[in-house]
VOTOR-39372 format. One line per field, with one value per residue (C-alpha): y, x, z. Coordinates in nm, 2 decimals. Example, Ala and Ser with C-alpha at 12.3 -4.5 7.8 and 13.67 -1.06 7.14 Angstrom:
// VOTOR-39372
north: -0.45/-0.11
east: 1.23/1.37
up: 0.78/0.71
END
This chain:
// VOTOR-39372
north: -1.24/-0.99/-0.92/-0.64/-0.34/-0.45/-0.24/-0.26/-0.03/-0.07/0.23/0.18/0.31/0.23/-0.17/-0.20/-0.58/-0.66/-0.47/-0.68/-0.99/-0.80/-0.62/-0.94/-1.19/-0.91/-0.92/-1.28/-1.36/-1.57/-1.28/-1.02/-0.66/-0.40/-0.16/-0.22/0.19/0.22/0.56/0.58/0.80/0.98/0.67/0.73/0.37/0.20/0.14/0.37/0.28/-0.12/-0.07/0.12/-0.14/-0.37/-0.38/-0.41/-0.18/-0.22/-0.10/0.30/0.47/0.77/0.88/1.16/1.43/1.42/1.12/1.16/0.82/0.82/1.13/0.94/0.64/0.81/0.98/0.66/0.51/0.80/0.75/0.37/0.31/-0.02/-0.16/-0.35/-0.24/-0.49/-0.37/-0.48/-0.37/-0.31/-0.65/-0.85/-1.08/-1.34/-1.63/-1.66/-1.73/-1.49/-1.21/-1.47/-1.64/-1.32/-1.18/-1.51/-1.43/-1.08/-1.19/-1.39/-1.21/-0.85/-0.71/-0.82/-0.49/-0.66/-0.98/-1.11/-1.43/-1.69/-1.55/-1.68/-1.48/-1.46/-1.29/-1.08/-1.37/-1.50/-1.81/-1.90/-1.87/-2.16/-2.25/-2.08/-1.91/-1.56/-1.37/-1.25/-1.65/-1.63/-1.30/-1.35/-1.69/-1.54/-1.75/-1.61/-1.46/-1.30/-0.89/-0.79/-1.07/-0.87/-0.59/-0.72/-0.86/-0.54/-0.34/-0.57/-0.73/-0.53/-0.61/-0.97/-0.89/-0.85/-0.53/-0.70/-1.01/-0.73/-0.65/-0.39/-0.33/0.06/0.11/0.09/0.39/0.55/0.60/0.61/0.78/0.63/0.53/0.80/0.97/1.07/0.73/0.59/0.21/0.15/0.29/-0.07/-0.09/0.16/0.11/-0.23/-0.07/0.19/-0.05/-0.30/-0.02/0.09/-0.29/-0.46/-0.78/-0.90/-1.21/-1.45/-1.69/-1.98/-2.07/-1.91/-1.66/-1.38/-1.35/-1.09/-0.98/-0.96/-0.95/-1.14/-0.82/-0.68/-0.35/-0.29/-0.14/-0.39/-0.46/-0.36/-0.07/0.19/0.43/0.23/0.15/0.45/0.55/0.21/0.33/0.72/0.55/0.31/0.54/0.74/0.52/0.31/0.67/0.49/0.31/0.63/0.55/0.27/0.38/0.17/0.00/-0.31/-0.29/-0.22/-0.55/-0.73/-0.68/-0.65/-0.92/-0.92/-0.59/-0.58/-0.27/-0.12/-0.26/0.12/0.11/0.34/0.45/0.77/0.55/0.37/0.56/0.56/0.20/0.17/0.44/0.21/-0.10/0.01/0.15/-0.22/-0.37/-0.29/-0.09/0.26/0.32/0.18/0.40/0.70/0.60/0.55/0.91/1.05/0.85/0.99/1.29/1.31/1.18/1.38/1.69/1.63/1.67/1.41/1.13/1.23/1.21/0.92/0.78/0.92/0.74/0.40/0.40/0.67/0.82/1.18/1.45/1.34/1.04/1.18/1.38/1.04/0.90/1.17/1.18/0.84/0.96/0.87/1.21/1.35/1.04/1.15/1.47/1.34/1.13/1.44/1.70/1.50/1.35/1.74/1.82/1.52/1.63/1.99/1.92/1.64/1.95/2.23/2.15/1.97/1.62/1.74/2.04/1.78/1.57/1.85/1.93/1.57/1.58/1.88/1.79/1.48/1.70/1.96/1.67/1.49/1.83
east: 0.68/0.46/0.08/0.15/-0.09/-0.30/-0.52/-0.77/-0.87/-1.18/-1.24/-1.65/-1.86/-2.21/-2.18/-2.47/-2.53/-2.14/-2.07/-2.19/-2.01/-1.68/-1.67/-1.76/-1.47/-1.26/-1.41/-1.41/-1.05/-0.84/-0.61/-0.85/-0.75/-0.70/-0.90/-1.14/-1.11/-1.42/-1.39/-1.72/-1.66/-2.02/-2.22/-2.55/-2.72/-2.72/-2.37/-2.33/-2.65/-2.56/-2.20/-2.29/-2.54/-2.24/-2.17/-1.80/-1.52/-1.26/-1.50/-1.45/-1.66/-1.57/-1.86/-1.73/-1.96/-1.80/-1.68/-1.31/-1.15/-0.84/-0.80/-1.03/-0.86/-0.56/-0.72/-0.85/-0.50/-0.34/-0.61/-0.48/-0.24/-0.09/0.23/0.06/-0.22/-0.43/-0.60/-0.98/-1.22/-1.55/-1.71/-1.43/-1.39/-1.14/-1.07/-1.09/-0.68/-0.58/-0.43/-0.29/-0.11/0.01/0.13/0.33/0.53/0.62/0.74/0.96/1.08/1.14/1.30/0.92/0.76/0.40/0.26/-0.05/-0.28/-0.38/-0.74/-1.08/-1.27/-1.64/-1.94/-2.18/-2.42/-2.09/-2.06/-1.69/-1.60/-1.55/-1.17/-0.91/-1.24/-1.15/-0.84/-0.79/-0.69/-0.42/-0.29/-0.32/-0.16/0.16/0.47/0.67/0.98/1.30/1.28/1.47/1.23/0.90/1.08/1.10/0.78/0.58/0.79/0.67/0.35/0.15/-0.01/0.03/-0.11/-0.46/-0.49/-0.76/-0.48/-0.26/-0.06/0.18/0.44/0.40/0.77/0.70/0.43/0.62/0.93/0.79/0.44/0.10/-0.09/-0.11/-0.42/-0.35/-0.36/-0.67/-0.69/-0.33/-0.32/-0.21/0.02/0.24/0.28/0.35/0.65/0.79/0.78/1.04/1.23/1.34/1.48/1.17/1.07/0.74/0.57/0.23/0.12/0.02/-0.33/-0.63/-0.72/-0.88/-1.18/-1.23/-1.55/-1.56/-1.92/-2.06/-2.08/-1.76/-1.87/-1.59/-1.27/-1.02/-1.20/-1.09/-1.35/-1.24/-1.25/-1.03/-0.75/-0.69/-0.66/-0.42/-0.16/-0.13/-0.09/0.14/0.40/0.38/0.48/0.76/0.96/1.00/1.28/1.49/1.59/1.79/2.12/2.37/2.40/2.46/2.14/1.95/2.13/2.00/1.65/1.72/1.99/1.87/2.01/2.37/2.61/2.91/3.23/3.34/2.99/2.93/2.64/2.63/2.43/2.15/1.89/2.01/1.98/1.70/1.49/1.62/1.53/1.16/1.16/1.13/0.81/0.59/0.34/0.24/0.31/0.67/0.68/0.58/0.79/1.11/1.11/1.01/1.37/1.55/1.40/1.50/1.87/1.93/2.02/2.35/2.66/2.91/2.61/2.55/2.92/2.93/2.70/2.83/3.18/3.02/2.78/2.81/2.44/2.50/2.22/2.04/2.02/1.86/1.58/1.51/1.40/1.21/1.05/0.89/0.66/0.34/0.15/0.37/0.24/-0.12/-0.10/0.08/-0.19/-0.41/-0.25/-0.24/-0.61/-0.65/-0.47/-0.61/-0.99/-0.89/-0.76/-1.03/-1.27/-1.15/-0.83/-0.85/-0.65/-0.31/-0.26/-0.45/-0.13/0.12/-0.01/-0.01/0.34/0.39/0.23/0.43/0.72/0.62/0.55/0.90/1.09
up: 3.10/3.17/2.98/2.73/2.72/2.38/2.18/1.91/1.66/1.50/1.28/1.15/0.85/0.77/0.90/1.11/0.99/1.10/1.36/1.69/1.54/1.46/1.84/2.04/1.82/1.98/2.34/2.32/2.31/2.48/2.56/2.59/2.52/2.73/2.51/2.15/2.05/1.79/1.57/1.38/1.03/1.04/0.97/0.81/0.95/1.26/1.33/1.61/1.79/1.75/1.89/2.17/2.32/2.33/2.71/2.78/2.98/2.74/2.47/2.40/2.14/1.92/1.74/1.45/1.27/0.96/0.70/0.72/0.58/0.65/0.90/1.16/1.13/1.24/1.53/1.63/1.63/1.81/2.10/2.13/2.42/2.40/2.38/2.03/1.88/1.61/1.32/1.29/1.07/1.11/0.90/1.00/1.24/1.43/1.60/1.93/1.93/1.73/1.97/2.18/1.90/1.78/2.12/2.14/1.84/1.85/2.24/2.11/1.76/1.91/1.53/1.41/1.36/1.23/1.27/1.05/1.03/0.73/0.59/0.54/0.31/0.41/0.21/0.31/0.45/0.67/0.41/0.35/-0.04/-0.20/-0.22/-0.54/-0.62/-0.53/-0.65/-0.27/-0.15/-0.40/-0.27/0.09/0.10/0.00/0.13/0.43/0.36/0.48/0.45/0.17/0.02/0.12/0.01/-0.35/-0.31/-0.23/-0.47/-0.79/-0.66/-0.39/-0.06/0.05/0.41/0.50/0.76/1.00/1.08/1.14/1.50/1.49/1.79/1.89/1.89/1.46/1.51/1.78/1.53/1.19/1.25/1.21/0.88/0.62/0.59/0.27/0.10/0.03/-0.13/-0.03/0.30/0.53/0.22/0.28/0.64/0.60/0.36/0.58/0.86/0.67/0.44/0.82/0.94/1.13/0.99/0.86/0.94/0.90/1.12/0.93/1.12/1.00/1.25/1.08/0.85/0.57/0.48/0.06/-0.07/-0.37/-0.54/-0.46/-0.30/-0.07/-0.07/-0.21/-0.52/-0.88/-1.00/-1.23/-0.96/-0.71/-1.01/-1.11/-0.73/-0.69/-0.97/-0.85/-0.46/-0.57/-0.79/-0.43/-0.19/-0.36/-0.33/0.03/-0.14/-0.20/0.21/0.02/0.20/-0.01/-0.37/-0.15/0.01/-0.32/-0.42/-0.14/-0.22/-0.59/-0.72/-1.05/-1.09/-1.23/-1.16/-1.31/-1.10/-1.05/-0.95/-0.57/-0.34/-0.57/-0.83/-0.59/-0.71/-1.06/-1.10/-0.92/-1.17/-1.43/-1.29/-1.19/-1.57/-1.72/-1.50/-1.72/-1.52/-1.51/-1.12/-1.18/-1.50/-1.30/-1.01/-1.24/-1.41/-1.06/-0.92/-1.23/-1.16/-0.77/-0.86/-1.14/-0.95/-0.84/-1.04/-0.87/-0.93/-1.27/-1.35/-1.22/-1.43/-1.73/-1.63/-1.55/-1.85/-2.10/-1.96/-2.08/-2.08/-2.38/-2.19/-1.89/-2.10/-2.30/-2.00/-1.82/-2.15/-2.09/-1.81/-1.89/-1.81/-2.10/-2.32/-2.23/-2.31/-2.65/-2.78/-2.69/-2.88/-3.19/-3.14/-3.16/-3.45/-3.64/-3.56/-3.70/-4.01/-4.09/-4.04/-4.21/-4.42/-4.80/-4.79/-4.91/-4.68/-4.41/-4.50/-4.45/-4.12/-4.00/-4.07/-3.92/-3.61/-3.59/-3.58/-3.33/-3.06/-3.14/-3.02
END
């Protein structure tokens, strides 16, 4: 069989102490790549300066003037030309087997739309963490699975693949589009999503290929600030509306057995039992994703009679539930926070009582 066309995408910020390592694990493969395309995103150190002395024809570098995130790493991707394209980022590094191993696999799997590796998580001083000591060795050493299995798995528990183990097959890109810009701590996430929601399979390869920079003080990207959690449950109610492609209640089924359905059940009430079923996870981004399913389903009058002839749901039924999203329970606790500081301040404690009640009243309409 023929060598495949293979690129690399590098896309670098402000890692001058990684970089040299991370460009030459990729020069120094077994199956070396055609191209390593490195989009810097304005870097205010050394990076560019330290990647640029790195001698090498397959290396191409993309200085940018401005700090972009996810917009450059999309321009870096559309500049890659390969048949398979890896994702490596710029304090990670490999294996010197790892592309070969990879290439291997998809060659002979050709519904695999993304292939990744086992993970050893390094700190910022290249020392291996210590083993069940980071909450990251637990997530990546997730067990392989069939599809509809991954499905379920990134619908209830997030991201089980690390993005620098990643090689995707451009066929994925070429039909569904490239990363989306737009997302920013669950970016690999939801293309990992859209790749399987649209039939390709999903598999790691069990060796230890790739290794993933985490420091000691948790300064990067995939650790749990309240800045990056509050981005993680907006990003996450977002991309789970990829499961609205569900085409059949048989599919939803497939992924979803748990769920049980009327026996004059039919496609009309896929998304209807899906709302309800993301509804009871107990999360906020399922929460939000549920009223936004109701919401999208809700429209059409064949569906919602449907409903109403499988399970009684009337229109009482439907407000109840769009009722339970949780920017409406925000603003809830805010009005009567408001009303409470008001009467505390100006009102004796009877007619404070009355308007307590009253309030209570107003916000149940």
């Amino acid at each position: 069989m023929n060598k495949p066309f293979i690129s690399v995408l590098t896309t670098l910020y402000n890692h001058e102490h990684y970089i040299h390592e991370t460009l030459m694990s990729a020069i120094n493969q077994t199956l070396v790549p055609d191209e390593i395309i490195v989009i810097d995103d304005a870097s205010s150190d050394n990076s560019v300066s330290i990647a640029s002395q790195i001698s090498h024809p397959s290396i191409h570098l993309f200085p940018q003037p401005n700090n972009l995130g996810g917009a450059t790493t999309i321009k870096g991707l559309r500049a890659c030309k390969g048949d398979f394209i890896a994702i490596l980022n710029s304090d990670d590094y490999w294996q010197s087997s790892k592309l070969q191993s990879q290439i291997n696999y998809m060659q002979a799997n050709p519904n695999c739309g993304a292939v990744f590796t086992r993970v050893v998580l390094v700190d910022e001083k290249g020392t291996y963490w210590e083993k069940n000591s980071h909450q990251l060795q637990l997530v990546f050493g997730a067990q392989n699975r069939d599809r509809a299995s991954w499905l379920k798995y990134m619908f209830g528990s997030g991201n089980p693949f690390c993005a620098s183990s990643a090689l995707i097959r451009r066929e994925c890109l070429t039909r569904l589009g490239p990363l989306d810009g737009r997302y920013i701590q669950l970016q690999d996430l939801e293309m990992w999503l859209r790749i399987a929601i649209n039939g390709f399979d999903l598999h790691i390869l069990n060796d230890e290929l790739t290794h993933y920079r985490v420091t000691r003080n948790s300064s990067n990207m995939s650790t749990g600030t309240g800045i990056s959690r509050s981005i993680y449950i907006y990003e996450y109610s977002r991309l789970l509306r990829h499961f609205w492609q569900l085409p059949t209640l048989r599919e939803l089924q497939n992924i979803f057995p748990e769920i049980t359905v009327s026996l004059d059940g039919d496609n009309l009430l896929t998304m209807f039992y899906l709302a309800n079923f993301a509804s009871k996870q107990g999360s906020l981004h399922h929460l939000q994703f549920a009223v936004d399913t109701m919401f999208e389903w809700g429209a059409d009058e064949a569906s919602m009679n449907k409903a109403y002839k499988c399970h009684g749901f009337t229109h009482a039924d439907y407000r109840h539930f769009i009722a339970q999203n949780p920017l409406g329970s925000i603003e809830e606790g805010r009005l009567s926070r408001k009303f409470k500081s008001l009467a505390g301040a100006i009102l004796p404690s009877r007619a404070n009582h009355i308007l307590r009640q009253a309030s209570k009243r107003i916000l149940k309409r």
